[in-house]
N, C-alpha and C positions, 0 to 999 in steps of 0.2 A: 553879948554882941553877936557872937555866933549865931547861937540859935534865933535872933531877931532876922542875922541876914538869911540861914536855910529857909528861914519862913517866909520872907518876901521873895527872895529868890525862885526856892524852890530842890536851892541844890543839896546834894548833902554835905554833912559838914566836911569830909576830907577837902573835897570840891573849893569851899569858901578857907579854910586852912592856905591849899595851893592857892589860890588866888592874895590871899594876906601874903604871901612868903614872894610871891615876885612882883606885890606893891613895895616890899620892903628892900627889896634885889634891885628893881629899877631906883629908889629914892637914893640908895647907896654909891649906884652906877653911876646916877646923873650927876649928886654932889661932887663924887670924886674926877667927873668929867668936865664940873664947872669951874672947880676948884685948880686940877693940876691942870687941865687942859686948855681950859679958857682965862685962867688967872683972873677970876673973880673976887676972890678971896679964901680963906682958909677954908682947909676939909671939914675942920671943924664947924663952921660957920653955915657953911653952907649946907650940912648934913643937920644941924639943929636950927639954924634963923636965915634961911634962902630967903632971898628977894624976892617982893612983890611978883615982879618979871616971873622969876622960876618957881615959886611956887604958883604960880598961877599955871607954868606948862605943866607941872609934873604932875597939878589935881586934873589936868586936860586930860591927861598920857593916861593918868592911870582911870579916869573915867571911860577912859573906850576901852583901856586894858579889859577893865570889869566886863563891860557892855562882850566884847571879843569870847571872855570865858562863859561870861551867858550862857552867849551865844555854843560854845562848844560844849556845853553842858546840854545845852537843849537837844541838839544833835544828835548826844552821846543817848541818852536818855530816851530820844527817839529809834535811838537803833535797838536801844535795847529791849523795849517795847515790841519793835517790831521783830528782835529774835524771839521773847519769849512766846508773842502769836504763834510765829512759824514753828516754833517747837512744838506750843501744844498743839496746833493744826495736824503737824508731824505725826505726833503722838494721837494724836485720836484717828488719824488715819489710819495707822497700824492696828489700831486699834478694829476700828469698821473692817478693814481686810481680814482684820484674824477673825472677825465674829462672820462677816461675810463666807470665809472659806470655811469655820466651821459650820455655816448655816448648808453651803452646799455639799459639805460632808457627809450631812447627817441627813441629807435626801434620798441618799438609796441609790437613785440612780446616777450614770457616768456622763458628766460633765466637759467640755472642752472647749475650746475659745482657739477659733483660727483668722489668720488676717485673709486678705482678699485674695492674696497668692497662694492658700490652702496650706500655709505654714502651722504647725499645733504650735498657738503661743500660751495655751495652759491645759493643765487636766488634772482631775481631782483622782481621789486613791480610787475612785468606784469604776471612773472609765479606763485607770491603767488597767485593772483587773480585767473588765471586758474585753479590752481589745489586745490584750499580752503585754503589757508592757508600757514605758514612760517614752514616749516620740516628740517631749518638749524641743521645738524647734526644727523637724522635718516636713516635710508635705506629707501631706493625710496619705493622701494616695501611695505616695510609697511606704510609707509607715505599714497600712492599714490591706494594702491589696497587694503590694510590690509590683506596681504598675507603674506605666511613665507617663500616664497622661491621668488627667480627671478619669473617675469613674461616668458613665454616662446616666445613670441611676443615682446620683451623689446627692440627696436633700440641699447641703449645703450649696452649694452650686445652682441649686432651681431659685434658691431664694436670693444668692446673687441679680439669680437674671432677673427677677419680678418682682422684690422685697418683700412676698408673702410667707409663709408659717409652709412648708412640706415636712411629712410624717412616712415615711415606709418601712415594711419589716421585711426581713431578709435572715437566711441562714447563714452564718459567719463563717469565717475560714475553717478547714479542719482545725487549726493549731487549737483555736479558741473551742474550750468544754461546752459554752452555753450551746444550747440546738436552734434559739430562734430570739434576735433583739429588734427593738422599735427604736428607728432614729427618726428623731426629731430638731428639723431645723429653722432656726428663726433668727432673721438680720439686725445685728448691732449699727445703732445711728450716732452720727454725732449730734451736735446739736441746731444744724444746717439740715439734720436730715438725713445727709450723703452715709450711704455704707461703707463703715471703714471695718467692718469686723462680721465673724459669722458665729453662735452659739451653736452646739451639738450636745442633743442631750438622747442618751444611748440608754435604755432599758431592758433587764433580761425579760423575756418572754415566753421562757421554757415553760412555766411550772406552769402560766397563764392558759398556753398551747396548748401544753399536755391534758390540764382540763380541760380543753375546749373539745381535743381530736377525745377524751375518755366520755364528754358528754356527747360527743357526737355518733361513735361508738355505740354507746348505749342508744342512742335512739334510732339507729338502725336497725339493732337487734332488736327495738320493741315494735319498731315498723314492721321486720320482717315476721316477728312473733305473731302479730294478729293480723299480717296480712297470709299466714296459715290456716287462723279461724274460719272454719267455713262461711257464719254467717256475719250480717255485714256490721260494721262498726263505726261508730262515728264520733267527733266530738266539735262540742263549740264553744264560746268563746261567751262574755256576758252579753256583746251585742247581738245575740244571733248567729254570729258567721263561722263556718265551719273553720277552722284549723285543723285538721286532719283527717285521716278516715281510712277503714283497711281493701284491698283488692277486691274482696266480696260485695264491697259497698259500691266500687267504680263499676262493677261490673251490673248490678244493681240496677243506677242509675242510669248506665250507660253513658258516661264520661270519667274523663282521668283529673286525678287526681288535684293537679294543677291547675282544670275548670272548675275545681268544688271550691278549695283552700281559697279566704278571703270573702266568699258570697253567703248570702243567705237563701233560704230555700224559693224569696221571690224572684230570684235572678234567673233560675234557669228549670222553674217548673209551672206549670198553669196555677191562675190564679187563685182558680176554687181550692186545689188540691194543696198549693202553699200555704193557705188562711185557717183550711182544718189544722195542718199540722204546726202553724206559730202560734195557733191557739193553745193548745197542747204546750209547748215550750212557755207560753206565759203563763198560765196554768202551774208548769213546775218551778219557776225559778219566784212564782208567788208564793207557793208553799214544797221552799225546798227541803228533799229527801232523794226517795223513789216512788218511780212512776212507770207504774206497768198496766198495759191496756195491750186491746187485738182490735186490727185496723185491716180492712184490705186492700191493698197499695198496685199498682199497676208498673212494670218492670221497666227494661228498656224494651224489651223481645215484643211488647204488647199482654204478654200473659197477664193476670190478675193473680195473686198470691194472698192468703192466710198468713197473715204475723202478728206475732208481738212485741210491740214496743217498752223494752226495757231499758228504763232512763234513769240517770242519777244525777243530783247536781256537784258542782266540784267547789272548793273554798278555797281561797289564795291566805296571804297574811292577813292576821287579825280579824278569821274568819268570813272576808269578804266574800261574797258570791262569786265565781270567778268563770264558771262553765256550767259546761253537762256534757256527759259520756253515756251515750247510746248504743244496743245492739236490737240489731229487726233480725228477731229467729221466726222462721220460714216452718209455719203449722200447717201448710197446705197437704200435705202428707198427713198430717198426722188426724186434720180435719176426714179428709178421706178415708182415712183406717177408719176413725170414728163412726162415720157412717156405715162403713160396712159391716163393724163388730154389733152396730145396732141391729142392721140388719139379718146377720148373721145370728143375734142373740134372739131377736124375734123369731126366725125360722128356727132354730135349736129351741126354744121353748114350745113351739107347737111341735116340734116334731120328739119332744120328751114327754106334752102330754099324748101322743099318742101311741108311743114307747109305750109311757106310763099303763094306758089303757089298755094297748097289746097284753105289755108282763099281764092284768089283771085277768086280761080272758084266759091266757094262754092258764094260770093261776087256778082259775075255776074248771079251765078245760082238764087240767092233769088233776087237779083234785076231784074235780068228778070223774073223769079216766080211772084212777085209783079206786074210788070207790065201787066204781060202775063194774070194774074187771073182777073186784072181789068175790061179785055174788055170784058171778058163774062160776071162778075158781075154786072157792070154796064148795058151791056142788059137787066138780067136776072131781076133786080132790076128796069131798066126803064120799061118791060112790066108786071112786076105785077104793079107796079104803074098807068100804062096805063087801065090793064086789072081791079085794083080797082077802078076808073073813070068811064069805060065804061058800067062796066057790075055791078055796085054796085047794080043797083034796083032789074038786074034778079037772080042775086046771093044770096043763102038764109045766113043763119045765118052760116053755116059750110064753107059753100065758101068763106063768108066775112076774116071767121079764118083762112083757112089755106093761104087766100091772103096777110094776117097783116102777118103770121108766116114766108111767104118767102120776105118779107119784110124786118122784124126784122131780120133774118136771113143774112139778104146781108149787113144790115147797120152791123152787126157783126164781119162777112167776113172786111166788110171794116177798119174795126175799127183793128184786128187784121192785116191785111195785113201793116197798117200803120206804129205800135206795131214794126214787123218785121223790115221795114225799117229802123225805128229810133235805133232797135238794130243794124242791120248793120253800120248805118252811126258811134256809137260813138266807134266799134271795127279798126276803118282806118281814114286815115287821120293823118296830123302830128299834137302835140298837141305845143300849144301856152302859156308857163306858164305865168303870171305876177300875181302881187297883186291882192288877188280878197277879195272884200267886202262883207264875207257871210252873213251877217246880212243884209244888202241893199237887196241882191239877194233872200232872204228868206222872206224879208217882202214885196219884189214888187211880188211874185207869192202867199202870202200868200191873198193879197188884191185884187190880179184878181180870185184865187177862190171864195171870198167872194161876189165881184162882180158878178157872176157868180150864185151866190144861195146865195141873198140879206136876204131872208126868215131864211137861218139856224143860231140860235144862238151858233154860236163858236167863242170861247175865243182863240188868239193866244198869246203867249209868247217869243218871241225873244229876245235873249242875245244882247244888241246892240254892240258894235266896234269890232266884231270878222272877222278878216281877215287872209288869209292866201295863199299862193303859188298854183296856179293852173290855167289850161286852163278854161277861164271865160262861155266858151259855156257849154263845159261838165261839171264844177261843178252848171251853173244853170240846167241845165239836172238832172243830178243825185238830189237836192233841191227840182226838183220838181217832180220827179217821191217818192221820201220819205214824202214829204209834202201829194200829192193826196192820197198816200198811205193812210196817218194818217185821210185823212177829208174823206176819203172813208168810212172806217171800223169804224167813229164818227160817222153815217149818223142816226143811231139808239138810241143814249143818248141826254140825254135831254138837259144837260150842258156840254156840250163835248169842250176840250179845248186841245189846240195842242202847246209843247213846241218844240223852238231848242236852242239849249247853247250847251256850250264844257267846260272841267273839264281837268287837268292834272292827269294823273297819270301813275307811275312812270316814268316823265319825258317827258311824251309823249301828246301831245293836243288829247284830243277824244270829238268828235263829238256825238250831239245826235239828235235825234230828236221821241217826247215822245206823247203818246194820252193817252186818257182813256175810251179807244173803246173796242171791240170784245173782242182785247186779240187773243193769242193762245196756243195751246199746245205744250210746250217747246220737248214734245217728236217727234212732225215730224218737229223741227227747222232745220234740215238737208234739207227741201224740199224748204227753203225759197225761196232761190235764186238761184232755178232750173229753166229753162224757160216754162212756160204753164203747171206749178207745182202751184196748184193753195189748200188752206188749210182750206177752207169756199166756201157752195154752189153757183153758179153763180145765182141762184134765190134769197140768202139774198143780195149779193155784189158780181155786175157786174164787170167783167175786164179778159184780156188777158194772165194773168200771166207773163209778157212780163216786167212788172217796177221794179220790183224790181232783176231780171238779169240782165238790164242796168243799175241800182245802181250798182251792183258788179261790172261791165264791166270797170265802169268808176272810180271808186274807183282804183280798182285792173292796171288801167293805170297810176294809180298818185303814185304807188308805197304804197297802205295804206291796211287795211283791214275792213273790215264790218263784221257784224253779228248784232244779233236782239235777246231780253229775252221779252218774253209776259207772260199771267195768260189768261187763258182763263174767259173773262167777267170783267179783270180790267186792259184793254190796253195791250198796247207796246211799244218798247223802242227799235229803232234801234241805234247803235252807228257804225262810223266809224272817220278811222282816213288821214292825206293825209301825203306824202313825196316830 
């Protein structure tokens, strides 16, 4: 029976239980109210076999009784319905808040929620952090500035007045470490619309900054770097249009830099002269690389210039085209050197074939000079020789002299006549370089002087394995016109001793060759290696003046230099060097 009434009903069984228990409370009530109350008949009777009459009220009574508890079961049953909504409503509220506030947690940036009175009525951990601290329930303004009115700059407050979106960035108090945040504000509606709340959402902008001011930075410095470059520089963009360009370039042009930046070269140059040069530009970004060419360009000043145009193109991401970077170097200078060194090369080639031809006469003239002197010399020289033979006995003491003096005289002549030729021979002729043994070639002419004057005690010193590049005639030539030199101007010391060795310095092999002779005075060192420029009398030390000009001659054909330091009375020291 139970479970038939839960089912029709609906209620649970406790529900139909109470409801059975005060059918059976009221049937009890009434009999014993019909019973002793109304003297109907016995309790008895009327509790088990009621009258028509009252059984008939008390199946009335207890039908609405029923209908009544339904009724408060339905009730009940709808409250409880509607708590356990409200619960989980509850519950998933808390729920969306908690995901919500971790959603704006985990934003990064500081968050806040103020009423219209600029009250903070929330703020997440990110915006305590930015702005010092937790100001739940103060005004922004004194929170945030310790001010007593609005800030005049306040985002929140513009979007009051207008209900739009304001953003501005600002340096924050000292207290706060960050150097630079973005606030951002935007108006809370209801569902009318009307603003009943403001949104602030506060972002560090330090590190954002500090790249901005280290990229900016840098391109100052790279502006100022190639606006040092003297010549001019430029760059653009894939449409043609310059973005940048250096001082050399403005000045170039003849505009600054802010009429370049954004234009193409049709905007502020004639037409013909822009069409050469986009041509060019299309040309490279058709076949990107480098692109160098010589163009001649007209300035601001009006002048006309010689350059070349060195262009490259530039790639962005994923190797897209992206530019070209240009410099016009300025060859008008260098065009005109050009010309003159042609010029100049032309005139120095005729003017070395006629060098040339000069050396050859001058060449035949001393060669036939030489020759030409001999035959009279040698006359002049065979009949004093004859004439000293014949006439020795009748000839007195002054004849015998002046016959040795034309004598001495012609062996003189000859001696110099010779001198001459050996300087012509080592100015011509082609030269033969290979390795040559200076040490070998120093010590075989040092041992034929010696040979030669067994009697004088002279020490020679030779650096042994010194070798080096050069035609083997002319450098024993040159060896031994520097050697005689040394055993000449010894001829007077008692232990007189002759060095040759060679020394590096700075990089370069230098030759020497040293005595401890005469010596001379560093002040006519200019006359050394003149020819028949001679620095000591021919009565202490005999010679032509002739060896030491073909030292130089032959030096100066190996591509080297010579010169010589003496002390008058404690030697000399010629050094040279070879190429």
């Amino acid at each position: 029976m139970y479970n038939r009434y839960e089912k029709l009903t609906g209620k649970p069984r406790h529900v139909a239980i109470l409801g059975l228990g005060l059918v059976a409370l009221f049937w009890v009530i009434d009999a014993a109210m019909d019973s002793f109350g109304f003297k109907e008949g016995t309790f008895t009777k009327e509790l088990l076999a009621p009258t028509f009459h009252n059984l008939w009220e008390r199946l009335l009574f207890i039908c609405f009784l029923m209908l009544f508890i339904s009724y408060v079961n339905i009730v009940i049953r709808s409250r409880d319905r509607l708590m356990e909504a409200l619960n989980a409503a509850t519950l998933k509220a808390e729920e969306e808040r908690a995901r919500s506030e971790a959603i704006i947690a985990a934003i990064g940036d500081g968050l806040s929620i103020q009423d219209t009175d600029f009250r903070v009525l929330y703020q997440n951990e990110k915006h305590k952090e930015l702005v010092g601290g937790d100001f739940a329930g103060r005004y922004c303004y004194e929170a945030y500035t310790c001010q007593d009115r609005v800030c005049p700059e306040c985002p929140v407050a513009m979007c009051y007045r207008d209900g739009l979106i304001h953003k501005v960035e600002k340096v924050p108090s000292a207290q706060v470490k960050y150097r630079y945040i973005e606030i951002t504000a935007s108006p809370l509606r209801d569902s009318s619309g009307r603003v009943i709340a403001g949104i602030e959402i506060i972002r560090d902008m330090s590190q954002h900054k500090q790249a901005e001011e280290a990229l900016e930075g840098q391109a100052r410095f790279l502006q100022k770097l190639i606006d040092t470059i003297p010549s001019p520089i430029f760059y653009k963009d894939a449409q043609y249009r310059f973005v940048g360009c250096n001082a050399a370039f403005e000045e170039c042009i003849g505009l600054a830099r802010e009429q370049v930046i954004g234009k193409t070269f049709h905007e502020f140059l004639p037409r013909e002269l822009a069409d050469t040069y986009h041509r060019k530009d299309v040309e490279l970004f058709e076949h990107p690389g480098i692109q160098v060419y010589e163009a001649e360009i007209q300035c601001a000043t009006g002048c006309r210039r010689d350059v070349i145009f060195s262009k490259a193109t530039l790639t962005g991401t994923g190797d897209i085209l992206a530019g070209m970077v240009g410099v016009v170097i300025d060859i008008t200078e260098r065009k005109v050197s050009e010309d003159k060194i042609r010029s100049l090369n032309k005139d120095l080639a005729f003017r070395a074939a006629e060098l040339a031809a000069t050396n050859r006469e001058l060449e035949a003239f001393s060669s036939s000079v030489s020759h030409d002197l001999r035959s009279p010399l040698t006359g002049i020289f065979s009949a004093a020789q004859l004439l000293k033979e014949i006439a020795h006995r009748t000839l007195d003491e002054t004849g015998r002299t002046l016959v040795q003096a034309i004598c001495t005289a012609c062996e003189n002549m000859e001696e110099l006549i010779e001198a001459l030729l050996s300087l012509s021979r080592v100015t011509r002729g082609e030269m033969s370089r290979v390795e040559c043994d200076m040490s070998e070639l120093a010590g075989v002419f040092a041992s034929e002087l010696q040979l030669a004057e067994p009697t004088r005690p002279v020490e020679f010193a030779i650096d042994p394995g010194l070798t080096d590049n050069g035609d083997p005639r002319l450098i024993r030539s040159l060896l031994e016109n520097l050697l005689r030199n040394a055993w000449k101007y010894t001829r007077k010391v008692a232990k007189a001793r002759i060095e040759f060795g060679a020394s590096e310095v700075g990089g370069e092999r230098v030759y020497f060759v040293r005595d401890n002779g005469a010596g001379f005075d560093m002040a006519k060192a200019d006359r050394l290696f003149k020819p028949f420029q001679r620095l000591h009398d021919n009565g202490d030390f005999k010679g032509t003046g002739i060896g030491l000009a073909t030292a130089r001659r032959i030096v100066e054909r190996h591509g080297g230099r010579v010169w010589g330091e003496g002390e008058v009375g404690h030697g000399a020291t010629f050094f040279f060097t070879l190429k």
